[in-house]
C-alpha positions in Angstrom: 116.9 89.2 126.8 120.7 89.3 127.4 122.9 91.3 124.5 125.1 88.4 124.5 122.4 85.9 123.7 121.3 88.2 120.7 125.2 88.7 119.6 125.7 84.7 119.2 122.5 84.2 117.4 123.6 87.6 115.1 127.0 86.1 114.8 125.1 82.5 113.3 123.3 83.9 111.1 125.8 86.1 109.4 127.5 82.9 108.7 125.3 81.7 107.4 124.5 84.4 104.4 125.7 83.2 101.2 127.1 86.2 99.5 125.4 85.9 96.4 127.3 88.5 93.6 124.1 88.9 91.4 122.1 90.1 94.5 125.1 92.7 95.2 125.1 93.7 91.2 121.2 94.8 91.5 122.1 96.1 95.0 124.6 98.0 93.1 122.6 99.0 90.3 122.6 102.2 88.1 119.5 102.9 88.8 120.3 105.0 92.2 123.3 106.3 90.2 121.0 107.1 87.4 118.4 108.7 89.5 120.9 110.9 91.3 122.5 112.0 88.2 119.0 113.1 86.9 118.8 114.7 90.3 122.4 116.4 90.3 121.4 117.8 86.5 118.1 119.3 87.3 119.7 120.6 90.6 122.5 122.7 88.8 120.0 124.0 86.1 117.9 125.4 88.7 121.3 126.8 90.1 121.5 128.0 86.6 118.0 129.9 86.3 118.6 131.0 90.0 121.6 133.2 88.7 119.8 134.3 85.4 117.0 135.5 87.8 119.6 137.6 89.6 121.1 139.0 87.3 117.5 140.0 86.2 116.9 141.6 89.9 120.1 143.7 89.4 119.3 145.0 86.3 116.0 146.0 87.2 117.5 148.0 90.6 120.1 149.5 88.4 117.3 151.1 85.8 115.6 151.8 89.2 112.9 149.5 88.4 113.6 148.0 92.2 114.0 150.1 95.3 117.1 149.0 97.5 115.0 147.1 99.8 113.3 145.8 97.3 116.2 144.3 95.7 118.0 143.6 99.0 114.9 141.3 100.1 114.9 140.0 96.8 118.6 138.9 96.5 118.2 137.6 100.3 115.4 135.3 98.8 118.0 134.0 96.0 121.0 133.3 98.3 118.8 131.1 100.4 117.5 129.4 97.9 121.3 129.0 96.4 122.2 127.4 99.4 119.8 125.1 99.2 120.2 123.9 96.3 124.0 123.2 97.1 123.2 121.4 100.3 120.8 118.8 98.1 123.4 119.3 95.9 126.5 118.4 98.2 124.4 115.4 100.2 123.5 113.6 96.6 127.3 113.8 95.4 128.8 110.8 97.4 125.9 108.7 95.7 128.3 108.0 92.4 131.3 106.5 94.7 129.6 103.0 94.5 131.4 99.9 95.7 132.0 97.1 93.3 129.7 93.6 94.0 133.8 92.3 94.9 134.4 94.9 97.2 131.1 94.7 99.1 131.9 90.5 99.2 135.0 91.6 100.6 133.9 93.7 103.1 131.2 91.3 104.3 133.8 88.7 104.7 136.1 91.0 106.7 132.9 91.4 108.9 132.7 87.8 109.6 136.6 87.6 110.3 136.9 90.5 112.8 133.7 90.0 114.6 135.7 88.6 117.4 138.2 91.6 117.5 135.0 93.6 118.0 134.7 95.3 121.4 130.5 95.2 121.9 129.6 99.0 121.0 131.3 98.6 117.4 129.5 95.1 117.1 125.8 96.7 118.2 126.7 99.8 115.7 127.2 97.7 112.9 124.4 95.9 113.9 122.1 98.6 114.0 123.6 99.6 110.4 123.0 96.3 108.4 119.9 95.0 110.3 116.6 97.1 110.1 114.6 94.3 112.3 115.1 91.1 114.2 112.1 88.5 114.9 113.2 86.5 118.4 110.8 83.8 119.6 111.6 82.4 123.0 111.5 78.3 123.2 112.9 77.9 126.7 112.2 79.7 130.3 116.1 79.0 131.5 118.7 81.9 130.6 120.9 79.8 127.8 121.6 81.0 124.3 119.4 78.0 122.9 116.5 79.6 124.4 116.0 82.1 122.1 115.8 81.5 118.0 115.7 84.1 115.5 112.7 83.7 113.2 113.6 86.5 110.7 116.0 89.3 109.9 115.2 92.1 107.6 118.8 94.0 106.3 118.3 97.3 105.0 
């Protein structure tokens, strides 16, 4: 099947999405902001225990409770688990910079406009961004564009 076959039947059916803006409000919705707050809070009081439980490893070496290897291996065991916690930490902190329903309307449209300004690798990237799967049936045996309809898209 040629690309440029699949690009003009892409191109058709992007026009032919009706932006709808309560679709893009529950796209939108708090809910993944509100679960990745809950995340981000849970995250930084287990950041807080992580430290209490330090400072409880170095009090127990300095009363000699601990030998040095001991509290070595332990404090090793702490600062990996610190920087765990801020990677999750650090990937979930874009979450909150949500686009407004407008902004994603605008975007979309901008899409539509530029297509043709696209060279084909930034067309087939954004593809491969907004489309999860394409259904193609093939109604003719000659090469033309009308010989292939798309019978369903699923977006991400």
């Amino acid at each position: 099947m040629s690309e440029r076959f699949i690009e003009q039947h892409s191109l058709k059916e992007l026009e032919k999405i009706k932006i709808e803006t309560d679709i893009l409000t529950d796209v939108s919705s708090t809910k993944d902001a509100d679960r990745a707050n809950h995340k981000i809070s849970s995250l930084r009081a287990e950041l807080e225990l992580l430290e209490k439980r330090r400072k409880k490893w170095q009090y127990a070496w300095v009363n000699e409770m601990l030998t040095d290897e001991d509290f070595t291996k332990r404090m090793n065991e702490e600062n990996l688990k610190e920087e765990e916690i801020k990677k999750q930490l650090s990937s979930l902190q874009p979450i909150n910079e949500k686009m407004s329903p407008n902004e994603m309307i605008e975007v979309l449209n901008d899409v539509r406009e530029n297509w043709e300004h696209m060279d084909s690798i930034e067309k087939k990237m954004l593809l491969q961004m907004l489309v999860k799967r394409i259904d193609l049936d093939k109604i003719g045996d000659r090469p033309v564009v009308e010989s292939l309809v798309i019978t369903d898209i699923e977006f991400y």
